[in-house]
C-alpha positions in Angstrom: 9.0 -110.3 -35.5 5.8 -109.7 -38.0 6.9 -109.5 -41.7 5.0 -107.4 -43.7 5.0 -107.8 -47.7 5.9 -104.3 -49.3 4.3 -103.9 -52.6 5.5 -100.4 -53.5 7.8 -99.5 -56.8 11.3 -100.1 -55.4 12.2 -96.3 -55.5 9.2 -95.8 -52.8 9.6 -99.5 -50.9 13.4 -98.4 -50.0 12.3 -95.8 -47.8 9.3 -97.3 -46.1 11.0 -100.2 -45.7 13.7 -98.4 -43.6 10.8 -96.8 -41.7 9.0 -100.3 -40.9 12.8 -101.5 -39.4 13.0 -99.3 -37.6 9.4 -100.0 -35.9 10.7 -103.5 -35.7 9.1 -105.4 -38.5 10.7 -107.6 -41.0 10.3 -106.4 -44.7 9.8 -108.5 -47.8 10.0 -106.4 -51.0 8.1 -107.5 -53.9 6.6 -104.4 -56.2 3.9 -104.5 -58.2 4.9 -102.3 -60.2 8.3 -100.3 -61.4 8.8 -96.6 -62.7 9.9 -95.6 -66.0 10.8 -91.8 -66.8 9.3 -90.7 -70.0 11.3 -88.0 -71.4 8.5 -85.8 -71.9 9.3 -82.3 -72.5 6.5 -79.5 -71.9 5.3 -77.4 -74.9 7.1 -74.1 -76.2 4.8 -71.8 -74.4 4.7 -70.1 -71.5 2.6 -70.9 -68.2 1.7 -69.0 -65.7 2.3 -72.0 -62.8 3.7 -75.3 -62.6 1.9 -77.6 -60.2 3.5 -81.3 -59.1 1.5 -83.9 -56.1 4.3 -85.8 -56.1 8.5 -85.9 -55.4 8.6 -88.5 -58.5 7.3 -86.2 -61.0 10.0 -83.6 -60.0 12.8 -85.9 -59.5 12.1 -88.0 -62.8 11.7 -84.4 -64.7 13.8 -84.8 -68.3 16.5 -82.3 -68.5 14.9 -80.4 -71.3 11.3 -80.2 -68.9 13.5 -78.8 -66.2 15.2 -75.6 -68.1 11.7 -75.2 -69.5 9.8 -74.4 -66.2 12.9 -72.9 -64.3 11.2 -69.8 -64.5 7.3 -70.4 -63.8 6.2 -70.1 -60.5 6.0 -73.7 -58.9 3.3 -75.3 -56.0 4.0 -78.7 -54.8 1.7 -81.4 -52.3 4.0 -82.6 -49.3 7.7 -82.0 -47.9 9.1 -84.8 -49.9 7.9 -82.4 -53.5 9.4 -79.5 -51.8 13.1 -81.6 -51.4 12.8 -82.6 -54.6 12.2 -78.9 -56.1 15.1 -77.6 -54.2 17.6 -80.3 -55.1 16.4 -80.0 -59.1 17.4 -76.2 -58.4 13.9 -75.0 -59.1 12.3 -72.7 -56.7 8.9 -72.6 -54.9 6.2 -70.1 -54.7 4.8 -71.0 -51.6 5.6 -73.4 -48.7 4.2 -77.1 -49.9 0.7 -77.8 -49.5 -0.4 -80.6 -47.3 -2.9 -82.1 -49.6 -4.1 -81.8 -53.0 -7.5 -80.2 -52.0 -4.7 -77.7 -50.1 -2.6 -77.3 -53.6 -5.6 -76.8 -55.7 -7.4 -74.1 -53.2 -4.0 -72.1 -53.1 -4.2 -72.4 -56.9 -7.5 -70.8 -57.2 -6.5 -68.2 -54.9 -3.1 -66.8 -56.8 -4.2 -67.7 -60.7 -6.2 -65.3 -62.5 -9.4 -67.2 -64.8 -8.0 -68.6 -67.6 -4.2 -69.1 -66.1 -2.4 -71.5 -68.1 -1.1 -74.6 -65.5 1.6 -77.0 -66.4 0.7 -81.0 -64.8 4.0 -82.6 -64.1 2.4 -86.0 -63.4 2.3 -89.9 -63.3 0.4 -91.4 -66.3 -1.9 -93.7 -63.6 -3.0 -90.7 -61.3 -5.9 -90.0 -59.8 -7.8 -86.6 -61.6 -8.4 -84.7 -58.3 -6.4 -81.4 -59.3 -6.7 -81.9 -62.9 -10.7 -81.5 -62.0 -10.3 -79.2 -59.6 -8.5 -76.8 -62.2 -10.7 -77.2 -64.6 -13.6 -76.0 -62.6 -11.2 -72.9 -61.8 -11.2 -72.3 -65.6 -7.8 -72.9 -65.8 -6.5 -74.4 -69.4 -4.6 -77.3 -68.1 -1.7 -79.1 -69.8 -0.8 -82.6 -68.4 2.9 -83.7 -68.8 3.3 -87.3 -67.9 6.8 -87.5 -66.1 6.9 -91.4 -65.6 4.5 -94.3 -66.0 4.1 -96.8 -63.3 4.4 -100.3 -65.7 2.5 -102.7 -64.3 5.0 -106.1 -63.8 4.3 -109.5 -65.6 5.0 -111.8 -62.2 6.9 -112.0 -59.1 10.3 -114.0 -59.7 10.3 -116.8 -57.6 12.2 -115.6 -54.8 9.7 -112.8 -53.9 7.3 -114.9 -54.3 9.2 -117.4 -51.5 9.4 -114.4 -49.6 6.0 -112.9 -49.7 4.3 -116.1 -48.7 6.4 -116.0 -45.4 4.6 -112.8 -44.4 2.0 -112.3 -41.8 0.7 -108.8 -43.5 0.9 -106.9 -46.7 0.8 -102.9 -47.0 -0.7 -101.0 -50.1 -0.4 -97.8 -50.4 -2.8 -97.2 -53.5 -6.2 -99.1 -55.3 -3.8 -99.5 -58.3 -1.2 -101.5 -56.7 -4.2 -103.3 -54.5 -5.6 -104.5 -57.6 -2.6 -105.8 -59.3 -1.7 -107.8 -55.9 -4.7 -109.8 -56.4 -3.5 -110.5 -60.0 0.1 -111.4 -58.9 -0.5 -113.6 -56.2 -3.2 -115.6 -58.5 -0.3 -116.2 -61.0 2.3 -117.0 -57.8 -0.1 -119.6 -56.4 -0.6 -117.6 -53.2 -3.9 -116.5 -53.4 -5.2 -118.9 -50.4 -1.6 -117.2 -48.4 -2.2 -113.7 -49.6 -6.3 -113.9 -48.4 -5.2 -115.0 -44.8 -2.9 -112.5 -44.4 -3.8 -108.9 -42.8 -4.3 -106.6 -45.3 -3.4 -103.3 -44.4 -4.7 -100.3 -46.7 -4.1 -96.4 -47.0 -7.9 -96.2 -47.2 -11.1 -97.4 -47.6 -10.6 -96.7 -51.4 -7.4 -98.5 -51.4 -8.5 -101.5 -49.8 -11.7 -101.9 -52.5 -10.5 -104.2 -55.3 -9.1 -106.5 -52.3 -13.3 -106.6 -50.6 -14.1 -107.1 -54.2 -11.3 -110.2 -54.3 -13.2 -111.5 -51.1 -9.6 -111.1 -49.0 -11.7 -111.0 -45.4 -8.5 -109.7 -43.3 -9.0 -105.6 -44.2 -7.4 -103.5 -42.0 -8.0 -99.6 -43.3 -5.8 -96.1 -41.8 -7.7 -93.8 -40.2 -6.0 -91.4 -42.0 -4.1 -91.2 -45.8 -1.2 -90.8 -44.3 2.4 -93.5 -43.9 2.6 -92.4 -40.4 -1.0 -93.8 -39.9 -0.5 -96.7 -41.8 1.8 -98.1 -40.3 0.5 -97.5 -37.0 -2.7 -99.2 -38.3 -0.3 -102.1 -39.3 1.1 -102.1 -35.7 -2.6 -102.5 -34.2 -3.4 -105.2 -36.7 -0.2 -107.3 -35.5 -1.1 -106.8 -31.9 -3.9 -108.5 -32.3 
């Protein structure tokens, strides 16, 4: 049975871990990185939508942020957002977009010029819709709903574990970057470079090239479902 090295925040990690099981892999879990809620609170003002990429930033919403947009109309990327909406008791204006360039078309579509946009966000995000927005002429505000902290070190036992695997998932450049940090301070460098490194993307997999790690293994498409069947072709061979 291949064991694959999960470096995902624990709140994400539990679930894909469950998914790799069940496709018969062994799972080491060793995050790079954990989730910490804010608190923020939007601004007394009102805006004409509410826009969220992520389940996180709706999930991890303050109670104070989530009375203050129960009334804007809200658009969400992916089926996991949507969940999230409905089980915070907020209610969406359309179906969930696949994607962000999706989310921020359907945006420009239904805001008038100058509509005022509430962010809910991660503080480490990439500035895809923000940009896209702000070409619309929308007047953005961004409202950081967690912050992924980078961590110090593996303990000791992850660290056992990880150098036991055969391949590592990463799911995002961030988290690809700091894995080249951690594993310098576990000692596993050498371990970490001859495993298969399987990456979301091209993007993803960059600070690892940039490492010199030669086993890159890159989805066809940004999507779990093909990363872990790009994981699956990496460990048959």
């Amino acid at each position: 049975m291949t064991r694959v090295a999960l470096l995902r925040a624990r709140e994400d990690a539990v679930r894909s871990a469950a998914l790799l099981r069940s496709r018969g892999f062994d799972v080491a879990l060793a995050p790079a990185t954990r989730i910490r809620p804010t608190g923020a609170a939007p601004p007394a003002e009102r805006f004409d939508a509410v826009a969220a990429t992520s389940a996180k930033a709706i999930a991890l919403l303050a109670p104070a942020a989530r009375a203050a947009i129960s009334g804007a109309p809200l658009y969400v990327v992916g089926e996991r957002a949507a969940a999230a909406a409905i089980e915070a008791g907020l209610v969406l204006a359309l179906p969930p977009a696949p994607d962000v360039a999706a989310l921020s078309a359907m945006l420009r579509e239904r805001l008038a010029p100058q509509a005022r946009v509430l962010y809910l966000a991660g503080r480490d995000r990439k500035p895809a819709l923000e940009a896209a927005l702000r070409e619309a002429g929308a007047r953005t505000t961004i409202l950081d709903i967690y912050v992924a902290e980078a961590r110090d070190a593996w303990s000791e036992s992850e660290a056992r574990s990880l150098a036991a695997c055969e391949a590592v998932l990463h799911y995002s450049r961030r988290s690809a970057a700091l894995a080249v940090v951690l594993a310098a301070r576990a000692g596993l460098t050498e371990r970490f470079g001859a495993m298969a490194q399987v990456c979301l993307s091209d993007d993803v997999a960059e600070p690892l090239r940039d490492a010199g790690w030669p086993r890159l293994v890159c989805s066809d498409a940004a999507t779990e479902a093909r990363l872990v069947a790009a994981l699956e072709r990496a460990s048959a061979l």
